[in-house]
C-alpha positions in Angstrom: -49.2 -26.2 -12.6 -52.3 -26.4 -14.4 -53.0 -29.9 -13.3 -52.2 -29.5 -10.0 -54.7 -27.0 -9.2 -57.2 -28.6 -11.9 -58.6 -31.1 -9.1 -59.6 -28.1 -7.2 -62.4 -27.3 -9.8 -64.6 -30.0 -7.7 -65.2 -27.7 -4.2 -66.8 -25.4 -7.2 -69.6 -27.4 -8.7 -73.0 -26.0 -8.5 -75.2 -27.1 -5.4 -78.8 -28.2 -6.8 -80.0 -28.2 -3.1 -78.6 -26.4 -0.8 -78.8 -26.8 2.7 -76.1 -23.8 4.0 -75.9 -19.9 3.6 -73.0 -18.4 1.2 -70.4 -17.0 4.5 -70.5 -21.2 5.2 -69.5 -21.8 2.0 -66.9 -18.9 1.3 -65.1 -20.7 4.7 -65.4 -24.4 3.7 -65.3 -24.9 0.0 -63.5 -21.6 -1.2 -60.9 -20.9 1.9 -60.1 -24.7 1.3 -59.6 -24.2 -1.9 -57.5 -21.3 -1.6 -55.1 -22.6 1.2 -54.7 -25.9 -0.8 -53.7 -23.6 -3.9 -51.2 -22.1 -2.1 -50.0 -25.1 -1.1 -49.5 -26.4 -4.1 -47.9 -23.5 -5.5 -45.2 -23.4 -2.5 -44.4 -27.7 -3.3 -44.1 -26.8 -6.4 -41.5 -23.5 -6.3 -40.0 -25.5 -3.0 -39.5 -29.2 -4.8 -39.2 -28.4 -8.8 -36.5 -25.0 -8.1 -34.1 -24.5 -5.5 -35.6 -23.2 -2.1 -32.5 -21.8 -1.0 -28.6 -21.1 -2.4 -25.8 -19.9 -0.1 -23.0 -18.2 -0.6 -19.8 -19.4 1.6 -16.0 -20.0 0.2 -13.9 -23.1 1.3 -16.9 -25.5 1.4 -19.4 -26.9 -1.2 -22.1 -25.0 -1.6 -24.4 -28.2 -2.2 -23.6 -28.9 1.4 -24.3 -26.0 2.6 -27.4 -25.4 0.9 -28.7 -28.7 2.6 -27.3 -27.8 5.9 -28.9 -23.9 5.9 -32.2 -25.6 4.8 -33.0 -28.4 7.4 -31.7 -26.2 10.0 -32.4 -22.6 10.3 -31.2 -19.5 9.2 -31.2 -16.7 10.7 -31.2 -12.1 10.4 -30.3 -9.3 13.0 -33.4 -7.5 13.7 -31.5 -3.9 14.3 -30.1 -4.4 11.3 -33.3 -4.3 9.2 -33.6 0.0 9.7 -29.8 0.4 8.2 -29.6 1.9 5.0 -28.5 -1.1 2.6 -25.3 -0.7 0.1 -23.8 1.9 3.0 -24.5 0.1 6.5 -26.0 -3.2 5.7 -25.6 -5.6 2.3 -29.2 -5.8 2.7 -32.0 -6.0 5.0 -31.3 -7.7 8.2 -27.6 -8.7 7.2 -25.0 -7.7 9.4 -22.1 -8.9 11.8 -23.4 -11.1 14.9 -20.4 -10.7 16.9 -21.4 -14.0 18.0 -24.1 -12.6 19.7 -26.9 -15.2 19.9 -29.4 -13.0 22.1 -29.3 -10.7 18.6 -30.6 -12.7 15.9 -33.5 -13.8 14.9 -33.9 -17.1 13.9 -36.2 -18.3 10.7 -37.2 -22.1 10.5 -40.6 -22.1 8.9 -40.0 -22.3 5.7 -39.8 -26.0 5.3 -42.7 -26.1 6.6 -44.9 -23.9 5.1 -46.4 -26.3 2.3 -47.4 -28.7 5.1 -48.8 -26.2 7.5 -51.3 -25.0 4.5 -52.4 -28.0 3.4 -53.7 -29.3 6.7 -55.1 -25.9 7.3 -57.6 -27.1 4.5 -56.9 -30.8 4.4 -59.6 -31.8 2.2 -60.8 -34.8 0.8 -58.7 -34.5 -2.8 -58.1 -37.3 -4.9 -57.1 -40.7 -3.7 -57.7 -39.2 0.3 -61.5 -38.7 -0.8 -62.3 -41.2 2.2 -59.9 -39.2 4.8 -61.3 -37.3 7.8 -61.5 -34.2 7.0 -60.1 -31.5 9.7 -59.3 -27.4 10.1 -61.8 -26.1 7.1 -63.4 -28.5 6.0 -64.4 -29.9 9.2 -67.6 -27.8 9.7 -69.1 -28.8 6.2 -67.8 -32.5 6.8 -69.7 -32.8 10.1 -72.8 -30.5 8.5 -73.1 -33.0 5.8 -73.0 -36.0 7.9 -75.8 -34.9 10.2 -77.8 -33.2 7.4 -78.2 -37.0 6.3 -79.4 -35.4 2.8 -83.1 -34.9 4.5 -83.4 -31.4 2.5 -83.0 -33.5 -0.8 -85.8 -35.6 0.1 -88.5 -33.4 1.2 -88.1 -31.6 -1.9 -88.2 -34.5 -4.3 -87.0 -32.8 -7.0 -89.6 -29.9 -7.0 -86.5 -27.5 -7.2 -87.1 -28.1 -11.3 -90.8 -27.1 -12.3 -90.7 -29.1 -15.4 -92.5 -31.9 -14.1 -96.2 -33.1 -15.1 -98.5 -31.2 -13.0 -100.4 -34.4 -11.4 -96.6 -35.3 -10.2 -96.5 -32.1 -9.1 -100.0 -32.1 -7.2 -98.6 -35.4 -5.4 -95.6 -34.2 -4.4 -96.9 -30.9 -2.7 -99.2 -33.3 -0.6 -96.3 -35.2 0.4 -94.5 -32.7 1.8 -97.7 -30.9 3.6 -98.0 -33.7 5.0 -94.3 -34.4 6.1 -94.3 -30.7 7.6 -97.6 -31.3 9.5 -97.2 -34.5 10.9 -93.4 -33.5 11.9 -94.4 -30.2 14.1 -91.8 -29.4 16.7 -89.2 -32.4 15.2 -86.8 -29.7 13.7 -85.0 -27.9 16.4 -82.4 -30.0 16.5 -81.7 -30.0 13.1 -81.7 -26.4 13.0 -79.2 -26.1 15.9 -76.5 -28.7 14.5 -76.4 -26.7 11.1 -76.1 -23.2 13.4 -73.6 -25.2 15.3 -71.6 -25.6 12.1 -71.7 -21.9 11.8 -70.5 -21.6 15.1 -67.4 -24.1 14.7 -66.3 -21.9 11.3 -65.9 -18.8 13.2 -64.5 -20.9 16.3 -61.8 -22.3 13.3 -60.8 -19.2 12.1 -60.2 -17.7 14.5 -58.0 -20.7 16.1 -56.0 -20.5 12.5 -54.9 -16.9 13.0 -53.5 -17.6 16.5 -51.7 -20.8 15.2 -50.4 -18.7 12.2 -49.2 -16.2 14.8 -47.6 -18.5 16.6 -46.0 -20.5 13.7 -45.0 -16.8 13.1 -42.9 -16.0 16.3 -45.9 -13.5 16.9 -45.7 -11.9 14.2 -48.6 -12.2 12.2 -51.6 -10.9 13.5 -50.6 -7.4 12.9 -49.1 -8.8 9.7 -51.7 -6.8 7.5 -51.8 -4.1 9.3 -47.7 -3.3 9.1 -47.6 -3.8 5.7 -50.6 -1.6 5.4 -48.9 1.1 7.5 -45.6 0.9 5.8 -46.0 3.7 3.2 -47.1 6.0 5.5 -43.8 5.4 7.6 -41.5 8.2 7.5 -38.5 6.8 5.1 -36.0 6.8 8.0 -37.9 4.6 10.5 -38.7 2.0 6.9 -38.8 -1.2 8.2 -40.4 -3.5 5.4 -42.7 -5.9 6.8 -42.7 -8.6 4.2 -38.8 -8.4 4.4 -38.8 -8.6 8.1 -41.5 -11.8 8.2 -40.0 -13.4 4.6 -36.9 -12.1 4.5 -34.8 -13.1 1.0 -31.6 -12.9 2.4 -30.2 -14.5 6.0 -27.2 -15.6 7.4 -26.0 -19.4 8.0 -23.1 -20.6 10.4 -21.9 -23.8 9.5 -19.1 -25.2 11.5 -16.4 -28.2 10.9 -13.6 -29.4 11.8 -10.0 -28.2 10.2 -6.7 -30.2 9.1 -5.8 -29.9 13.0 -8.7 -30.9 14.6 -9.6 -27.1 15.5 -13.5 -26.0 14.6 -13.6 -23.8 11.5 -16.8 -21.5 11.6 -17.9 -21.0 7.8 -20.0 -17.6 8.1 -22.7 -18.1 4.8 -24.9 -15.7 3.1 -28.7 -17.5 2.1 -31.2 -16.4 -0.5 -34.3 -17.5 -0.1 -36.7 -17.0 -3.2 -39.1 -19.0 -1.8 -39.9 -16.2 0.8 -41.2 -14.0 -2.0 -43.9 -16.6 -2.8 -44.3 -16.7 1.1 -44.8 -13.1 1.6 -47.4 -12.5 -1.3 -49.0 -15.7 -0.4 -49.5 -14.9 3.3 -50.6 -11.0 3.0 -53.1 -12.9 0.3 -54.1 -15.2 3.7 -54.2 -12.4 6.3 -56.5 -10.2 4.4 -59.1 -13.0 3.7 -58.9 -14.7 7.2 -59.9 -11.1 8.6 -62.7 -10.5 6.1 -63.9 -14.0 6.4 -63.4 -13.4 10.7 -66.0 -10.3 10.3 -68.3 -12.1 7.9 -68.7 -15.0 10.3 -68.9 -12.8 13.6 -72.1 -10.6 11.3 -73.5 -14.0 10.6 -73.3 -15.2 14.2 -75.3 -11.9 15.2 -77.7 -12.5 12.1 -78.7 -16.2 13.8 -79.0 -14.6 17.1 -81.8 -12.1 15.8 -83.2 -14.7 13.7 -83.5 -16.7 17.2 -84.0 -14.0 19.8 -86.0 -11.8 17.7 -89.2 -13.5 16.1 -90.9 -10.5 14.4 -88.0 -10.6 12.3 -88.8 -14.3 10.6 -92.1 -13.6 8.7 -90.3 -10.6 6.6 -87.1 -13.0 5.6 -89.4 -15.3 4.5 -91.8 -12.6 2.1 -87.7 -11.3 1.3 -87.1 -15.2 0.0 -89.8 -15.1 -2.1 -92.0 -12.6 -2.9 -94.4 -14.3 -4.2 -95.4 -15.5 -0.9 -98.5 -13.1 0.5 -97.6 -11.1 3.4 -100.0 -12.4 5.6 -99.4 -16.1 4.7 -95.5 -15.5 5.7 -96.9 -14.2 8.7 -99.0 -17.0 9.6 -96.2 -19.3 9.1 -94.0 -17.8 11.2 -96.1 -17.7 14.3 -97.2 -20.2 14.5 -94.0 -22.8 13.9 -91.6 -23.0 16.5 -87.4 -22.2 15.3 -87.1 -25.2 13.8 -90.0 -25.9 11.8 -89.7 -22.2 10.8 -86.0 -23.5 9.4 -86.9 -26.0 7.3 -89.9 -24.1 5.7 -87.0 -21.4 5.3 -84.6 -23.6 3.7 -87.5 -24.8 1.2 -87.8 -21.5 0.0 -84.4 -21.2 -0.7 -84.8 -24.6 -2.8 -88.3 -25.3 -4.5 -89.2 -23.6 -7.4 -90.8 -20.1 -6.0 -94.2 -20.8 -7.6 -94.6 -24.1 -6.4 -93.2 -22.7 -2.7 -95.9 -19.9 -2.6 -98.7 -22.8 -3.6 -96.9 -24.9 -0.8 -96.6 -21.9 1.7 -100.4 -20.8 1.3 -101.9 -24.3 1.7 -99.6 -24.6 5.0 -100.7 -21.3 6.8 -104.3 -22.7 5.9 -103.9 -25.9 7.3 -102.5 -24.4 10.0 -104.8 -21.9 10.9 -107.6 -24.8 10.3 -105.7 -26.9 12.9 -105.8 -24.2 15.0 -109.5 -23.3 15.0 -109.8 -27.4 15.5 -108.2 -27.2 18.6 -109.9 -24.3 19.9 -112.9 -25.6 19.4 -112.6 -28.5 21.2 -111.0 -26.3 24.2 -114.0 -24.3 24.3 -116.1 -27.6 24.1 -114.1 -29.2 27.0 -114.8 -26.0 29.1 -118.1 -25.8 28.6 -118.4 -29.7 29.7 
C-alpha cells in the first residue's frame, strides 16, 4: 500500500515560482491527490480481498459471489427503521414478497474505483503524457497558457544570493519588460481567473454527478449523517448503512432437474461498503469546504476587479517593505493586468529586491507621466 500511494508524493513538491493562489492548489494538486488515494485504496481492498461473499444453500457460493457482484444487489428501504435481531436480520434485510417496486437496488460498487480515479485522472506514472480531465483540468490548461512567462521575468531573483552587479542587471531587465509591456497583461490575468472560475464550475459538476451516481442520495449525504445522533432512537435510520449498506439481498435463478426455474434467495456482505462509506463522508465534507473556499475566492477576484481602492493595500499586505505611497502609485496608474503581474512578482522575488523594483517602477512611472503632460500642455499651447 505504501507504494501505491508513494507516486502521489510528486503533486506535493515545493513550487519555486508560483504563478496561482493556495484554494487553486488545494482543488488541483491536493483534491487530486486525495481522490486518486482513495482510489487506490478501494482497487486494492476490491482486487487483493474479496469484495463480496454470499450466503445461499444448494448452489456454489463462488458462483454466486460472481453473479451478485457484476449484477446488482439489492435492500428494502422500509426495512432499514426495524429493530434488527427482533424484525429484521439486519438493516435493510427483509422478505420482498416478490415485490420489485420495494427494493432498492445497489450497483455502484464495481464501479467506485473507476469513478474516483477519473474524478482526478492525473498525469501518474507511465500516463504523464495523458490529457488531463475533472481536477486536474484547470491547472493543466493554467499551465499551458501560463507558458512559464512568470519564470522568466523573474530570472531567478526569487534567491537573493546572487552577485549584486547580476542583480543590478536583472532589475533593469525587468523594468524594462514591465514598461515597454503596459496594457499587454489583461489577458493573461483573465485566463488564470478563468482557471479559477472552471475549479468552482468542476466541483460543483462533481457533486451533482456523485448525486446522481448515488440514486440522489448524496448531496445531503453529510448532512444525514451529521443529523443522525440527534435522531430520536425510534425513527434511527443510519445513513452510511442506508447509502453503503454491508448486507443485501441477491436472487439468483436456474433451472431444476425438470426444467422448472428454481429461485435461490442469497444473503451478500459487502465489506467493501465500509471503505465506501468512510471514504465518501471523507469526500462530501471536503467537496463542500473546497465549494465555499472557491465561491469566497470568486467574490475576492470580483473586488479585486470591481473595486480598485482595494489593490494598493494587497500589495503594501504582500510586502511591507513596499512604501505606502509607492504601492499606491503603482496601482493607479496600471490597468488589471499589469497590476497582476506586478502582484504576482511580489509574491515571487525576494521582498527586498521587489521593494528596490517596486520604487524605481512608481518613479518611472510617475516620470512618464509628467513626460506626457508636458507635451499635452505644449501641444495646447501650440
Amino acid at each position: 500500500m505504501f507504494k501505491l500511494l508513494g507516486g502521489l508524493k510528486q503533486y506535493f513538491k515545493w513550487q519555486d515560482i508560483q504563478t496561482d493562489n493556495i484554494v487553486f492548489r488545494l482543488h488541483n494538486t491536493f483534491t487530486t491527490a486525495l481522490l486518486l488515494a482513495c482510489s487506490l485504496i478501494i482497487t486494492a481492498t476490491q482486487y487483493v480481498g474479496n469484495p463480496i461473499s454470499c450466503i445461499v444453500g444448494g448452489v456454489p457460493a463462488h458462483v454466486v459471489n460472481t453473479f451478485c457482484w457484476i449484477s446488482s444487489t439489492f435492500t428494502m428501504p422500509d426495512a432499514f427503521r426495524r429493530q434488527v435481531g427482533r424484525e429484521v436480520a439486519h438493516p435493510g434485510i427483509s422478505n420482498d414478497f416478490d415485490d420489485e417496486d420495494a427494493k432498492k437496488y445497489y450497483t455502484y460498487y464495481q464501479w467506485v474505483c473507476f469513478v474516483l480515479f477519473f474524478q482526478a485522472s492525473p498525469e501518474l506514472g507511465e500516463l504523464s503524457k495523458n490529457w488531463a480531465i475533472a481536477c486536474y483540468t484547470p491547472k493543466f490548461i493554467w499551465d499551458a497558457v501560463e507558458g512559464g512567462l512568470m519564470r522568466m521575468i523573474v530570472m531567478g531573483l526569487n534567491r537573493g544570493a546572487c552577485k549584486e552587479q547580476e542583480k543590478c542587471a536583472k532589475k533593469q531587465i525587468l523594468l524594462d519588460y514591465l514598461l515597454t509591456h503596459l496594457k499587454r497583461h489583461k489577458i493573461y490575468a483573465l485566463r488564470y481567473w478563468i482557471c479559477e472560475g472552471l475549479c468552482f464550475v468542476n466541483i460543483i459538476v462533481q457533486l451533482w454527478l456523485m448525486n446522481r451516481f448515488f440514486n440522489g442520495e448524496f448531496i445531503s449525504y453529510g448532512w444525514d449523517v451529521l443529523n443522525y445522533s440527534d435522531q430520536p432512537q425510534e425513527q434511527r435510520a443510519d445513513p452510511m448503512v442506508y447509502v453503503f449498506p454491508r448486507v443485501t439481498k441477491c436472487n439468483f435463478y436456474k433451472y431444476g432437474a425438470s426444467g422448472s426455474i428454481q429461485k435461490h434467495d442469497a444473503m451478500c456482505i459487502l465489506p467493501l461498503n465500509i471503505v465506501n462509506e468512510k471514504t465518501y463522508i471523507f469526500i462530501w465534507f471536503w467537496f463542500i469546504i473546497l465549494a465555499c473556499f472557491l465561491a469566497g475566492l470568486i467574490v475576492y477576484r470580483a473586488v479585486i476587479i470591481f473595486v480598485p481602492s482595494v489593490r494598493s493595500q494587497l500589495l503594501n499586505a504582500r510586502n511591507r517593505m513596499v512604501p505606502r505611497n509607492v504601492a499606491k502609485t503603482i496601482s493607479s496608474s496600471l490597468d488589471l493586468g499589469d497590476w497582476w503581474i506586478v502582484y504576482m512578482l511580489a509574491r515571487n522575488l525576494d521582498p527586498i529586491i521587489f521593494k528596490d523594483v517596486a520604487t524605481e517602477l512608481a518613479k518611472r512611472i510617475e516620470l512618464n507621466d509628467a513626460e506626457e503632460n508636458d507635451q499635452n500642455e505644449k501641444k495646447r499651447m501650440h
